[in-house]
PDB file of N, CA, C and O in Angstrom:
ATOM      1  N   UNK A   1     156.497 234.156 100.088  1.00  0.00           N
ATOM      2  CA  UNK A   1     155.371 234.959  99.641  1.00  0.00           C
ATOM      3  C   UNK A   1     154.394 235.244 100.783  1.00  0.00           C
ATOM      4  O   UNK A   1     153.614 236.196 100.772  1.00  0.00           O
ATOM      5  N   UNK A   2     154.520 234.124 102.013  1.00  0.00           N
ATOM      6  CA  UNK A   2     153.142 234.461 102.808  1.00  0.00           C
ATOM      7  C   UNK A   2     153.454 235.787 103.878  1.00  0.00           C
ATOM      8  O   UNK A   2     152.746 236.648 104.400  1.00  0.00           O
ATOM      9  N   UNK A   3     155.235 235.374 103.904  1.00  0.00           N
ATOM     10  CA  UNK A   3     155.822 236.771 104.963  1.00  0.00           C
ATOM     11  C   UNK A   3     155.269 237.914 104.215  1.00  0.00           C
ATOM     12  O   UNK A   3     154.098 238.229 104.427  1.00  0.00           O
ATOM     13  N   UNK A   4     155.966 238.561 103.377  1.00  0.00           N
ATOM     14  CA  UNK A   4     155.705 239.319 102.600  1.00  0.00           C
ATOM     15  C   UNK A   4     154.115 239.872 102.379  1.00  0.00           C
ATOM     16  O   UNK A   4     153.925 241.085 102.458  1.00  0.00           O
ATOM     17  N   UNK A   5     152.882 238.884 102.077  1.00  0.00           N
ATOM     18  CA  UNK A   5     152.102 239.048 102.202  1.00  0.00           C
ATOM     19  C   UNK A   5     150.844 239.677 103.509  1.00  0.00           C
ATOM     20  O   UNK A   5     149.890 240.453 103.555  1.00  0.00           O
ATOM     21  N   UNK A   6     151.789 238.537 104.640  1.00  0.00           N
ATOM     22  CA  UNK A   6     151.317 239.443 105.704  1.00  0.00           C
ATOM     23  C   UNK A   6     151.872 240.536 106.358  1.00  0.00           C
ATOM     24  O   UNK A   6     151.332 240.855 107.417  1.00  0.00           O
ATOM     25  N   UNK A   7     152.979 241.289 105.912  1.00  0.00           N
ATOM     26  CA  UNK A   7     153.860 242.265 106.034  1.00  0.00           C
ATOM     27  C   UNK A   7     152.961 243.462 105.269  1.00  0.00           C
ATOM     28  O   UNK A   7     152.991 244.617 105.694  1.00  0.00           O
ATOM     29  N   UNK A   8     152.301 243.146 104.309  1.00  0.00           N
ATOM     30  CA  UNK A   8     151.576 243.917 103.368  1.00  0.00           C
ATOM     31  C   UNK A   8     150.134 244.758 104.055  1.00  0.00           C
ATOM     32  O   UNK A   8     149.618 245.871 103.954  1.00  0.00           O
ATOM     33  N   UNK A   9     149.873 243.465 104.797  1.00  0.00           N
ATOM     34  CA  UNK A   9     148.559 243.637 105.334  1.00  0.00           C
ATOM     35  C   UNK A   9     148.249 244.306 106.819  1.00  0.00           C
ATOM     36  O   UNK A   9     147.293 244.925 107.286  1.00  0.00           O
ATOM     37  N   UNK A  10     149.696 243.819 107.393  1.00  0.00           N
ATOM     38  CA  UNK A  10     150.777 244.650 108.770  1.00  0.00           C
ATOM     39  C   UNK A  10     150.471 246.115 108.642  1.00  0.00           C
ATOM     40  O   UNK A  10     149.825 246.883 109.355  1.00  0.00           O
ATOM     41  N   UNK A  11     151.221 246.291 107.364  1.00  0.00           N
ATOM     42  CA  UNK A  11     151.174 247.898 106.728  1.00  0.00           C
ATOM     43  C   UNK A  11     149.684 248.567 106.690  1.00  0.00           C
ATOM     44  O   UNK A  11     149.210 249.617 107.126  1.00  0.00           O
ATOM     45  N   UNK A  12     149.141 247.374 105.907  1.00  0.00           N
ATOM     46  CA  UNK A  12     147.661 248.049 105.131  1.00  0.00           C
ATOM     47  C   UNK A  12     147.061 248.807 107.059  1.00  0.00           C
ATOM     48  O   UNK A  12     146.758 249.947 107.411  1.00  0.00           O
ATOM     49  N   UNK A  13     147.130 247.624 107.740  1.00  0.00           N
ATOM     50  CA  UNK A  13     146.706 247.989 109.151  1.00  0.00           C
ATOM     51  C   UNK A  13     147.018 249.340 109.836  1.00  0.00           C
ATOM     52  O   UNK A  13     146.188 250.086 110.355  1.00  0.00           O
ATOM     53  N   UNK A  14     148.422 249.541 109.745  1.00  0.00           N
ATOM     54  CA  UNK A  14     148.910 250.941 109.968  1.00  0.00           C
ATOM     55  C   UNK A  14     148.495 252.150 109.458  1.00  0.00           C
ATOM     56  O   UNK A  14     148.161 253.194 110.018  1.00  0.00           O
ATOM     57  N   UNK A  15     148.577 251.821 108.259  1.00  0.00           N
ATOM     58  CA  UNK A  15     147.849 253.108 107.393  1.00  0.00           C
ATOM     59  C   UNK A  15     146.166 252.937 108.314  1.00  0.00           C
ATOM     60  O   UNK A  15     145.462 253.843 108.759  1.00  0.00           O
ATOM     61  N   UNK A  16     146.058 252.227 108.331  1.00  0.00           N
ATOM     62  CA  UNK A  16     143.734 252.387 108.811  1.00  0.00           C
ATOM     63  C   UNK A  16     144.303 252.871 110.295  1.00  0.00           C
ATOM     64  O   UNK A  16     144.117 254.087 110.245  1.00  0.00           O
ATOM     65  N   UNK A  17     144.715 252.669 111.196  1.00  0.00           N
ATOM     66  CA  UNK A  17     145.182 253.302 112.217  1.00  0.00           C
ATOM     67  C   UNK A  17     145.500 254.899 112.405  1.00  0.00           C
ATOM     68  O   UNK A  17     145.126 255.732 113.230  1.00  0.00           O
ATOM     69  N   UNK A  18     146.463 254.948 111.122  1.00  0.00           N
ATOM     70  CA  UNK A  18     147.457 256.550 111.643  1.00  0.00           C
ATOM     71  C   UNK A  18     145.780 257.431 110.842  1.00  0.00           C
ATOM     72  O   UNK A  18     145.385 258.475 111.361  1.00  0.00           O
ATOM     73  N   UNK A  19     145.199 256.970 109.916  1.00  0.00           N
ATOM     74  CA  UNK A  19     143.960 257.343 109.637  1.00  0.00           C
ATOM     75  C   UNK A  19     142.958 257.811 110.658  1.00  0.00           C
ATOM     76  O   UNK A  19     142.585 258.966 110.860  1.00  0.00           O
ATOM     77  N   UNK A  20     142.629 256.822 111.198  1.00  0.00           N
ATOM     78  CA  UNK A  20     141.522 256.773 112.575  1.00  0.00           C
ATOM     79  C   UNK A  20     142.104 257.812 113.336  1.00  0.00           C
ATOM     80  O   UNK A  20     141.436 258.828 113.526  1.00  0.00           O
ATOM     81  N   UNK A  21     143.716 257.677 113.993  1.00  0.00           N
ATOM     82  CA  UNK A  21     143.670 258.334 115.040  1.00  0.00           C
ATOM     83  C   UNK A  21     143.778 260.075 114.437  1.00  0.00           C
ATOM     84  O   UNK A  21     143.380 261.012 115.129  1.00  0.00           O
ATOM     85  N   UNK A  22     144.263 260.220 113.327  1.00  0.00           N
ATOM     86  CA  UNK A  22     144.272 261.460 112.543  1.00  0.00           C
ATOM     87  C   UNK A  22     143.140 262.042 112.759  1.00  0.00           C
ATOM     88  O   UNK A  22     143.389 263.235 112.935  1.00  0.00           O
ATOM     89  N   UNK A  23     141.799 261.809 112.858  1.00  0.00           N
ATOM     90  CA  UNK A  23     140.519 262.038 113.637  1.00  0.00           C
ATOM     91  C   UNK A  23     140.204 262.732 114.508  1.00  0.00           C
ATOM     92  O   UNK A  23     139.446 263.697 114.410  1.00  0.00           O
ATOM     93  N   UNK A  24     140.838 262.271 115.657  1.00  0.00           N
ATOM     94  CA  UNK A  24     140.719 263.017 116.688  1.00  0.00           C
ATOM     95  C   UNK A  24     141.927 263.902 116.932  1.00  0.00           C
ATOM     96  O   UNK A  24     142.085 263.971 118.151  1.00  0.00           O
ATOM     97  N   UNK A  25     142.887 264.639 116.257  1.00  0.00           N
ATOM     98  CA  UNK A  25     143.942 265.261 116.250  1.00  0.00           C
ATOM     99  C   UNK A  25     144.747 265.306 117.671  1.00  0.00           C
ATOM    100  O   UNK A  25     144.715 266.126 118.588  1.00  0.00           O
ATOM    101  N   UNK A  26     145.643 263.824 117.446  1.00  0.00           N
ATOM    102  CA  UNK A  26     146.365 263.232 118.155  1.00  0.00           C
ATOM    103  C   UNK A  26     147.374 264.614 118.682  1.00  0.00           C
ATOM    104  O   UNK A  26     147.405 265.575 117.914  1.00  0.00           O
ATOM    105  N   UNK A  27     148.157 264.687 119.942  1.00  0.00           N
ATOM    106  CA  UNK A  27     148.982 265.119 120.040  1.00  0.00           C
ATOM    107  C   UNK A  27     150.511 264.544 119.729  1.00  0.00           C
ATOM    108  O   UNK A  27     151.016 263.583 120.309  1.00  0.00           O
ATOM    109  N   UNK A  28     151.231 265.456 118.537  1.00  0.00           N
ATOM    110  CA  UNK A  28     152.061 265.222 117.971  1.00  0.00           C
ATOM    111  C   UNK A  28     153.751 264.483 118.379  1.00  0.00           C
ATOM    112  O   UNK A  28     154.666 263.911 117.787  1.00  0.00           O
ATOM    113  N   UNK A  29     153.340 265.034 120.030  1.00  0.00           N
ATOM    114  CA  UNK A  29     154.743 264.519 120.721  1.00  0.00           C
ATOM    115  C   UNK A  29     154.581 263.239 121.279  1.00  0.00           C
ATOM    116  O   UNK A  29     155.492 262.722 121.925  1.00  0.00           O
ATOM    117  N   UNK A  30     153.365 262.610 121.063  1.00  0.00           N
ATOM    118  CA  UNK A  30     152.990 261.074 121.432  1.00  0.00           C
ATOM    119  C   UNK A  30     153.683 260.508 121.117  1.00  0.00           C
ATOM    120  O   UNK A  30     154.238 260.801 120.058  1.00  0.00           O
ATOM    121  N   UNK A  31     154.140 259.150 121.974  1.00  0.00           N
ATOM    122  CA  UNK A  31     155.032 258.160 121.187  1.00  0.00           C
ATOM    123  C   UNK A  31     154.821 257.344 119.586  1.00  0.00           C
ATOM    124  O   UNK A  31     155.418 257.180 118.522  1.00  0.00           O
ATOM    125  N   UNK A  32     153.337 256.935 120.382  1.00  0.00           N
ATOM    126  CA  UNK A  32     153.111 255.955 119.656  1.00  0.00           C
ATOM    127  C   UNK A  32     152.251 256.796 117.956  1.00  0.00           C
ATOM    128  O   UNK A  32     152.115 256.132 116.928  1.00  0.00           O
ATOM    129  N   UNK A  33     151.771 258.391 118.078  1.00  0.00           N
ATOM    130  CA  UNK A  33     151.650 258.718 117.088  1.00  0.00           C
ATOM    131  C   UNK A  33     152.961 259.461 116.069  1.00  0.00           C
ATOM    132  O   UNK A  33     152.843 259.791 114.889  1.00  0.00           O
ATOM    133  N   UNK A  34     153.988 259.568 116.792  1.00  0.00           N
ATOM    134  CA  UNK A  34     155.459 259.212 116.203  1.00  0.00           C
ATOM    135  C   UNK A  34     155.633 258.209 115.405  1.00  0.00           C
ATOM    136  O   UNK A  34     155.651 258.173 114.174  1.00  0.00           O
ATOM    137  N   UNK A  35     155.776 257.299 116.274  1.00  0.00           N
ATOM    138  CA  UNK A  35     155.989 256.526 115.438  1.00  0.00           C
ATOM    139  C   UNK A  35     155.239 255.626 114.029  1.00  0.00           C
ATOM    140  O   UNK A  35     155.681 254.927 113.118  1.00  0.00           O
ATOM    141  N   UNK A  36     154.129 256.017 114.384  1.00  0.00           N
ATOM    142  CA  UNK A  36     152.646 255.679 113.303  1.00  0.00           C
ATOM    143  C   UNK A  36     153.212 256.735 111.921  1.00  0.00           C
ATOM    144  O   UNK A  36     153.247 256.373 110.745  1.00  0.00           O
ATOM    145  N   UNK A  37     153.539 257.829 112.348  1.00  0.00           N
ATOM    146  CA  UNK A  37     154.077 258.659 111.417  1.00  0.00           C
ATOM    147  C   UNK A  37     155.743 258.446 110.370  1.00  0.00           C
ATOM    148  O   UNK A  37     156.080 258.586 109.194  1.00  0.00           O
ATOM    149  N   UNK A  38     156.372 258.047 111.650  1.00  0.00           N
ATOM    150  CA  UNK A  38     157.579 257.804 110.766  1.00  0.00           C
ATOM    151  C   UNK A  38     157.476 256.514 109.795  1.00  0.00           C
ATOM    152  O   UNK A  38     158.040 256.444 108.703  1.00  0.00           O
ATOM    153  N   UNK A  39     156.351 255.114 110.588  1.00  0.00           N
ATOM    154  CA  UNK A  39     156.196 254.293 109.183  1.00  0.00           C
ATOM    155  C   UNK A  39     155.564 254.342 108.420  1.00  0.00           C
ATOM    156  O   UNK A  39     155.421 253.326 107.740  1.00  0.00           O
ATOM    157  N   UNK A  40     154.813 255.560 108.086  1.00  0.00           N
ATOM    158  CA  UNK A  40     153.789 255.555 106.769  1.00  0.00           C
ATOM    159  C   UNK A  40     153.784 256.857 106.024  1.00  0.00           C
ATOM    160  O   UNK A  40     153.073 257.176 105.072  1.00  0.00           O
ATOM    161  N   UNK A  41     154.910 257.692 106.768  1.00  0.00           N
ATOM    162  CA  UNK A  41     154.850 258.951 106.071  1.00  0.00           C
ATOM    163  C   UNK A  41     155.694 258.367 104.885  1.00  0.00           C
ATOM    164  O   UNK A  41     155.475 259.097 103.918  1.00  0.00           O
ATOM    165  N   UNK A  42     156.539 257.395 104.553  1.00  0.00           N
ATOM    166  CA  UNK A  42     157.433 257.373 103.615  1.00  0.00           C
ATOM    167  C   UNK A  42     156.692 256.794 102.237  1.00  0.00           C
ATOM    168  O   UNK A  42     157.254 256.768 101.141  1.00  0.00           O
ATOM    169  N   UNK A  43     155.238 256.302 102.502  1.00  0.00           N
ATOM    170  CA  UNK A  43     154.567 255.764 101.868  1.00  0.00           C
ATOM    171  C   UNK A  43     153.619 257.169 100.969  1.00  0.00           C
ATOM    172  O   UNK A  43     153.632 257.628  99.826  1.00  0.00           O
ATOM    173  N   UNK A  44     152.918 257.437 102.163  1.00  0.00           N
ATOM    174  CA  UNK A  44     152.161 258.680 102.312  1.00  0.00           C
ATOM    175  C   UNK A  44     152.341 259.979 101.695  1.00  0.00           C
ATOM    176  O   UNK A  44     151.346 260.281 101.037  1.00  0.00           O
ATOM    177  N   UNK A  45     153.215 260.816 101.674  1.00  0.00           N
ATOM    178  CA  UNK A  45     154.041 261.549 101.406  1.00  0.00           C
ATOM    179  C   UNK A  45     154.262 261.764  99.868  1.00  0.00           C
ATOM    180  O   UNK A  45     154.258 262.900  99.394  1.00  0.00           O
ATOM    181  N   UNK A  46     154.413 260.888  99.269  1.00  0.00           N
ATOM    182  CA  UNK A  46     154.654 261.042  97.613  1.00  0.00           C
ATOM    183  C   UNK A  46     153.199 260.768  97.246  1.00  0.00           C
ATOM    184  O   UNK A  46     152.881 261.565  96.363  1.00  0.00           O
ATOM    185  N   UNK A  47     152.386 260.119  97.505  1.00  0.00           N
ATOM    186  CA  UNK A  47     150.944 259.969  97.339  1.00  0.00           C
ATOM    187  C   UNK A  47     150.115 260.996  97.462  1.00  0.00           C
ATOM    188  O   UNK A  47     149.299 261.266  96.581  1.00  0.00           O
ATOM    189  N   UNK A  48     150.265 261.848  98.840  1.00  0.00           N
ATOM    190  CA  UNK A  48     149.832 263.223  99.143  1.00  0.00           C
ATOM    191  C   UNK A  48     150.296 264.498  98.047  1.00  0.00           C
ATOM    192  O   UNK A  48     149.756 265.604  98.064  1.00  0.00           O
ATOM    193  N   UNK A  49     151.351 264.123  97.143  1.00  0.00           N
ATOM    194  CA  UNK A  49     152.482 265.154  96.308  1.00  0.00           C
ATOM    195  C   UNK A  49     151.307 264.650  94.914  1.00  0.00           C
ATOM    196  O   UNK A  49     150.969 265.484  94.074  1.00  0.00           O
ATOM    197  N   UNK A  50     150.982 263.721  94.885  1.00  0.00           N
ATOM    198  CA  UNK A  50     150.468 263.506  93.214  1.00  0.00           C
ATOM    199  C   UNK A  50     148.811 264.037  93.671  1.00  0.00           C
ATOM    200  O   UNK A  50     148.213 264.812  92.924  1.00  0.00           O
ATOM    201  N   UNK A  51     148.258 263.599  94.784  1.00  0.00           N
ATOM    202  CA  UNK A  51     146.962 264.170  94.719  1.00  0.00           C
ATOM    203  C   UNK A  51     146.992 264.944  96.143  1.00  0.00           C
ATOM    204  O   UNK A  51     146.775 264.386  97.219  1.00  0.00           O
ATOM    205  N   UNK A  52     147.281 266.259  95.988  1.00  0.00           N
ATOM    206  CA  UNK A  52     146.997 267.240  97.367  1.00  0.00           C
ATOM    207  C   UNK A  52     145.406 267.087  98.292  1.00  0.00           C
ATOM    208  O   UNK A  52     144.248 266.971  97.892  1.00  0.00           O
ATOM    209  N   UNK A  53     145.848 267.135  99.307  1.00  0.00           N
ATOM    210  CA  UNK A  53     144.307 267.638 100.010  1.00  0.00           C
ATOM    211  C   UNK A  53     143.431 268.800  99.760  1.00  0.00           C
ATOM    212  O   UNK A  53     142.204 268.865  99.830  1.00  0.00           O
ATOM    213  N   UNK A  54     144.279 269.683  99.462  1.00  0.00           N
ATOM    214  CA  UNK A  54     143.557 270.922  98.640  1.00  0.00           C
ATOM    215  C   UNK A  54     142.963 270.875  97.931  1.00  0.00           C
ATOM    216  O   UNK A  54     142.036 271.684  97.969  1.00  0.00           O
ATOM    217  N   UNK A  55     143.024 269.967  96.820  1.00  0.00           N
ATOM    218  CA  UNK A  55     142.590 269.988  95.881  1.00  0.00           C
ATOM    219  C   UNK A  55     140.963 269.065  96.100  1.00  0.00           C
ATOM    220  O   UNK A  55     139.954 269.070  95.394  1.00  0.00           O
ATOM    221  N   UNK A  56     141.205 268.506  97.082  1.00  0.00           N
ATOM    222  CA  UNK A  56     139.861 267.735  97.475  1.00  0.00           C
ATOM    223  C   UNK A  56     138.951 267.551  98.356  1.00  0.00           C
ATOM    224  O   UNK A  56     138.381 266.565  98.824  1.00  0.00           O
ATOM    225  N   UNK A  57     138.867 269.641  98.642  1.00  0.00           N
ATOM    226  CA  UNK A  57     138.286 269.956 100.013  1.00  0.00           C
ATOM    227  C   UNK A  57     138.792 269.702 101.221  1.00  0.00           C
ATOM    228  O   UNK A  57     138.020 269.192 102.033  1.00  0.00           O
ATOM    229  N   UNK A  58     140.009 269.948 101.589  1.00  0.00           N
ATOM    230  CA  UNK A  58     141.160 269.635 102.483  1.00  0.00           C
ATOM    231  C   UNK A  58     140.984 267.613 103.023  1.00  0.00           C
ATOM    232  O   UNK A  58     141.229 267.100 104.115  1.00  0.00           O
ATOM    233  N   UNK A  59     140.513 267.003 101.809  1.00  0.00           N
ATOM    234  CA  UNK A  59     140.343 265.202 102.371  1.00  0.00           C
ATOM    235  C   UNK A  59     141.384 264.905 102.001  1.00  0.00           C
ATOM    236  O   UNK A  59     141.561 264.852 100.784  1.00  0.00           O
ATOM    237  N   UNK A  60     142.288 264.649 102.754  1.00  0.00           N
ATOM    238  CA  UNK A  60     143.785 263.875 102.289  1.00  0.00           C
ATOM    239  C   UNK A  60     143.149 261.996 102.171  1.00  0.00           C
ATOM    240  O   UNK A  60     142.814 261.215 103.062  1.00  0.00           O
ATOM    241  N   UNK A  61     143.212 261.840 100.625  1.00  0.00           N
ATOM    242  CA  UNK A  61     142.822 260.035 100.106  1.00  0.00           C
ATOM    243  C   UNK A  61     143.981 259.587 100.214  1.00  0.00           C
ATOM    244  O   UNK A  61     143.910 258.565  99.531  1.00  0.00           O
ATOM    245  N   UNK A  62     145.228 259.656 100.685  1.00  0.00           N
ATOM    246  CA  UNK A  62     146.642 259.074 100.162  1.00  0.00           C
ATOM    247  C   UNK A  62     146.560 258.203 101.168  1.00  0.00           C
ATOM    248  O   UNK A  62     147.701 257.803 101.395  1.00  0.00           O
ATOM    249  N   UNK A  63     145.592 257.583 102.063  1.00  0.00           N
ATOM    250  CA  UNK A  63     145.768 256.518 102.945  1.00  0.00           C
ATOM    251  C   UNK A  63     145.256 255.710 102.122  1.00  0.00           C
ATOM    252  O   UNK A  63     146.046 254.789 101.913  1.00  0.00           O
ATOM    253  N   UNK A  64     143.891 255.561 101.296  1.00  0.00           N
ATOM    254  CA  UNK A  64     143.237 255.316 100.648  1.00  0.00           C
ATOM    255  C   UNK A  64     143.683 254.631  99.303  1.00  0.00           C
ATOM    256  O   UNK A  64     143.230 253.620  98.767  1.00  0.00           O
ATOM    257  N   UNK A  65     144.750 255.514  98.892  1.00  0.00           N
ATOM    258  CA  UNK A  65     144.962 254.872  97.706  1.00  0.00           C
ATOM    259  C   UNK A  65     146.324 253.975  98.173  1.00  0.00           C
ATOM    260  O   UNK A  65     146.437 252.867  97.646  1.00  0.00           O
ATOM    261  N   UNK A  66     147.495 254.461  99.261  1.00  0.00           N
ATOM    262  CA  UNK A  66     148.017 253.544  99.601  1.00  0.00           C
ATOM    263  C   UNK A  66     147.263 252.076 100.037  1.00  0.00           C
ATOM    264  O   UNK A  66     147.529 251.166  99.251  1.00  0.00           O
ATOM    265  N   UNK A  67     146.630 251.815 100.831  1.00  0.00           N
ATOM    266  CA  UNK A  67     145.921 250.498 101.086  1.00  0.00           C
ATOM    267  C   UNK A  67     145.560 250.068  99.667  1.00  0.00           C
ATOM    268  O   UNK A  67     145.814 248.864  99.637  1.00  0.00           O
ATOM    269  N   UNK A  68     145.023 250.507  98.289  1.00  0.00           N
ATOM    270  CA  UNK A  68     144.426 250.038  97.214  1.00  0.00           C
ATOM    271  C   UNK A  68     145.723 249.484  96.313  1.00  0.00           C
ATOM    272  O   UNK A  68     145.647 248.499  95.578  1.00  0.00           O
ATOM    273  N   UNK A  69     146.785 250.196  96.480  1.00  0.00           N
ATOM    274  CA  UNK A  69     147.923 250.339  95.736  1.00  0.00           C
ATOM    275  C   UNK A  69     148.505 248.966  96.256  1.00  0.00           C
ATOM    276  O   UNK A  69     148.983 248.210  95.410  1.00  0.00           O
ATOM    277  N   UNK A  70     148.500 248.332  98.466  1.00  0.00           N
ATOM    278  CA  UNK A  70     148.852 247.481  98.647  1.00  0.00           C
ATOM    279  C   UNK A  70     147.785 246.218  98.429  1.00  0.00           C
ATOM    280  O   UNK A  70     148.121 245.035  98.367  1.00  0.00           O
ATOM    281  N   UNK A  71     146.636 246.651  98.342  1.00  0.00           N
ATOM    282  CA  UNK A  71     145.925 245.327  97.640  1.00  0.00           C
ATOM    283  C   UNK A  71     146.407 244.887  96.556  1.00  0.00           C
ATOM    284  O   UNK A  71     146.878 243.751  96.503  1.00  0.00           O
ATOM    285  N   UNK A  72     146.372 245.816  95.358  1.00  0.00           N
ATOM    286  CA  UNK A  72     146.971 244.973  94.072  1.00  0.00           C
ATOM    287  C   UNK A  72     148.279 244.070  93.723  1.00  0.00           C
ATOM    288  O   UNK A  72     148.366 243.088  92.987  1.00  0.00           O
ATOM    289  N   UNK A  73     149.652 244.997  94.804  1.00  0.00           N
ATOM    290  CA  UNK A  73     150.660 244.015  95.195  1.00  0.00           C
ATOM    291  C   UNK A  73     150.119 242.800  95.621  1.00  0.00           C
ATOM    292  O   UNK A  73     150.367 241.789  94.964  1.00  0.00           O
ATOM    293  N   UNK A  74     149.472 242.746  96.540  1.00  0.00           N
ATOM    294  CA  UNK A  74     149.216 241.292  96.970  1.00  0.00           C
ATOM    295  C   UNK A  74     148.422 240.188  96.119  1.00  0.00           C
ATOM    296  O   UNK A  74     148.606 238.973  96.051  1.00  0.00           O
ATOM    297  N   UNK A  75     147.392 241.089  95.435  1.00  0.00           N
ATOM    298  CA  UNK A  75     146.694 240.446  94.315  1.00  0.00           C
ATOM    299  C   UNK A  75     147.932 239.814  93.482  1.00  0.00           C
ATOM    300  O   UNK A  75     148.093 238.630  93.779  1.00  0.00           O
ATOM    301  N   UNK A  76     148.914 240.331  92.446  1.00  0.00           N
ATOM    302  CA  UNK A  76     149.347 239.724  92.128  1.00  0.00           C
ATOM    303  C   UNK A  76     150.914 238.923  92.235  1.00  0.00           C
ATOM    304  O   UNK A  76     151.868 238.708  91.487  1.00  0.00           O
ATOM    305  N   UNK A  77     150.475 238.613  93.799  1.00  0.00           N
ATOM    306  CA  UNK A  77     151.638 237.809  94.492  1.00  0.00           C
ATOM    307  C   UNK A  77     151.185 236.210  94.656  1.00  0.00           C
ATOM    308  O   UNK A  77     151.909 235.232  94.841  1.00  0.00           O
ATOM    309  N   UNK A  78     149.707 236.286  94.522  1.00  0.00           N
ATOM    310  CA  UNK A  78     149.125 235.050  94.233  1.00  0.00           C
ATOM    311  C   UNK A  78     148.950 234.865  92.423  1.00  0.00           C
ATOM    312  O   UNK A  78     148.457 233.841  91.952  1.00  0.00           O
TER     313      UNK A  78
END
């Protein structure tokens, strides 16, 4: 449970990252914003499909609710 748990929080980290650097509109052929992309778009992606950015003054929340979505996993892993 504690792997898992800090695997959760690994993630939660990534997502606040590919967030931040989304900010300053990273250049896309970067390594390291590659790869920020390939591990959280799979998360991201269906989250962005149920609530569009359009719809909320171009604010994409799907980082937002991913991190909330991985709190409650962890909540009830204890």
């Amino acid at each position: 449970m504690l792997a898992i748990d800090r695997l959760l929080t690994l993630y939660s980290w990534i997502i606040i990252i590919r967030a931040l650097i989304s900010w300053v509109s990273p250049d896309p052929s970067n390594p390291v914003v590659r790869i920020l992309h390939q591990i959280t778009e799979p998360v991201l992606a269906p989250l962005r499909r149920l609530v569009p950015p359009e719809k909320l003054a171009g604010m994409d929340i799907s980082p937002l609710i991913a991190i909330f979505l991985i709190q409650v996993i962890q909540h009830f892993l204890y």
